[in-house]
C-alpha positions as CSV (number, residue, x, y, z in Angstrom):
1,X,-37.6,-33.0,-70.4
2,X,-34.1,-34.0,-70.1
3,X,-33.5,-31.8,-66.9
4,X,-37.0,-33.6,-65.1
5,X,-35.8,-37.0,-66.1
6,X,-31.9,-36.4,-64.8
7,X,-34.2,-35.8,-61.4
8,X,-36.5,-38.3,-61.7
9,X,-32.8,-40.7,-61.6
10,X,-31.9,-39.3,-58.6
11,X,-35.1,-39.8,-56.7
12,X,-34.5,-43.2,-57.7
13,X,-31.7,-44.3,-56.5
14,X,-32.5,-42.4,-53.4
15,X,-35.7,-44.1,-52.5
16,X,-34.7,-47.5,-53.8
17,X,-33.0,-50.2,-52.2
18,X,-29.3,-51.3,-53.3
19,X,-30.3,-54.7,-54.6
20,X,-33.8,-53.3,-56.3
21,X,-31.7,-49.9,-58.5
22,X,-31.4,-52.3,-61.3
23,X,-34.9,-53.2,-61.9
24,X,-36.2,-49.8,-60.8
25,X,-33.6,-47.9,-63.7
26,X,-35.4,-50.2,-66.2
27,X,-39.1,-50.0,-64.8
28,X,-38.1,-46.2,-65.0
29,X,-37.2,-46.1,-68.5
30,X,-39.6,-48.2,-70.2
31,X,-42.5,-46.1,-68.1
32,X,-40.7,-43.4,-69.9
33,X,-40.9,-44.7,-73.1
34,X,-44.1,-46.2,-73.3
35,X,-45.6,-43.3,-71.6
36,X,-44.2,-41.0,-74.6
37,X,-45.5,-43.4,-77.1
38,X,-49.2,-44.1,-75.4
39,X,-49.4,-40.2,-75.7
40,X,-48.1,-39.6,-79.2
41,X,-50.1,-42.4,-80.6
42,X,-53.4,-41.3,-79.0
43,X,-52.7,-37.6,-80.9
44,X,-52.2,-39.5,-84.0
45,X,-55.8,-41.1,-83.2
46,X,-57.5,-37.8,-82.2
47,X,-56.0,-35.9,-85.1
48,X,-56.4,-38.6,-88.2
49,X,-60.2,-39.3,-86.8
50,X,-61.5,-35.7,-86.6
51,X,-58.8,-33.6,-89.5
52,X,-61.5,-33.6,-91.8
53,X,-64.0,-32.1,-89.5
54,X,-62.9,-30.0,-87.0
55,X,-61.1,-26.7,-88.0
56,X,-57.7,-26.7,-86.8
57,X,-57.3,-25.0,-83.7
58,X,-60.2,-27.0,-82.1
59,X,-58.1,-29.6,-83.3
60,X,-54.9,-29.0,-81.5
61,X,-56.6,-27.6,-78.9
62,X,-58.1,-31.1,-78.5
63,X,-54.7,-32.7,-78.7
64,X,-52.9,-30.3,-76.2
65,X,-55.7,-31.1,-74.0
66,X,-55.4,-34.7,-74.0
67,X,-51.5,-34.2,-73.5
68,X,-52.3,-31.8,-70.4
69,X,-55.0,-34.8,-68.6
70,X,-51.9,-37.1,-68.9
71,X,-49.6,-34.9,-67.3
72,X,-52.5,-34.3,-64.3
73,X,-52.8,-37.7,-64.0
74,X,-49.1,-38.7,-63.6
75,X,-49.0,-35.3,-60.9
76,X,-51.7,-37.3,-59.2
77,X,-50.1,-40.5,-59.1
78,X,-46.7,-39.3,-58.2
79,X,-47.3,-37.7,-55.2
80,X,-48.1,-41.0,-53.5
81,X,-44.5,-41.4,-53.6
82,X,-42.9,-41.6,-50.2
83,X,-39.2,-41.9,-48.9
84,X,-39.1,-44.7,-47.5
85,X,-38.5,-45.6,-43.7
């Protein structure tokens, strides 16, 4: 985690504009943030709604899966990231 985010600073600055590296460092961090806490808090939805009715590994299964669909869909998304010109 820390290793991909050192990166994802680098990239950054790279591909932003002087004047815009401030706002982008924030946008970058709270994207960061929020994204962690979207994730965790929909586990803690999926596992308090169905604890009671779903054995375990099904369970985590479920959560691990949800975890994995978010990381597809930020893969998907980033790759329309282009240097610009």
């Amino acid at each position: 985690m820390g290793l991909s985010m050192a990166s994802n600073s680098v990239l950054l600055f790279d591909y932003s504009p002087p004047e815009d590296r401030g706002a982008n460092s924030a946008a970058i961090q709270m994207s960061d943030s929020l994204g962690g806490l979207l994730v965790i808090g929909a586990a803690g939805v999926v596992y308090a709604a169905v604890r009671d009715t779903w054995p375990p590994t099904q369970l985590y299964l479920a959560i691990f899966a949800l975890s994995g669909l978010v990381m597809v869909l930020a893969n998907v998304v980033a790759r329309r990231v282009r240097r610009p010109t």
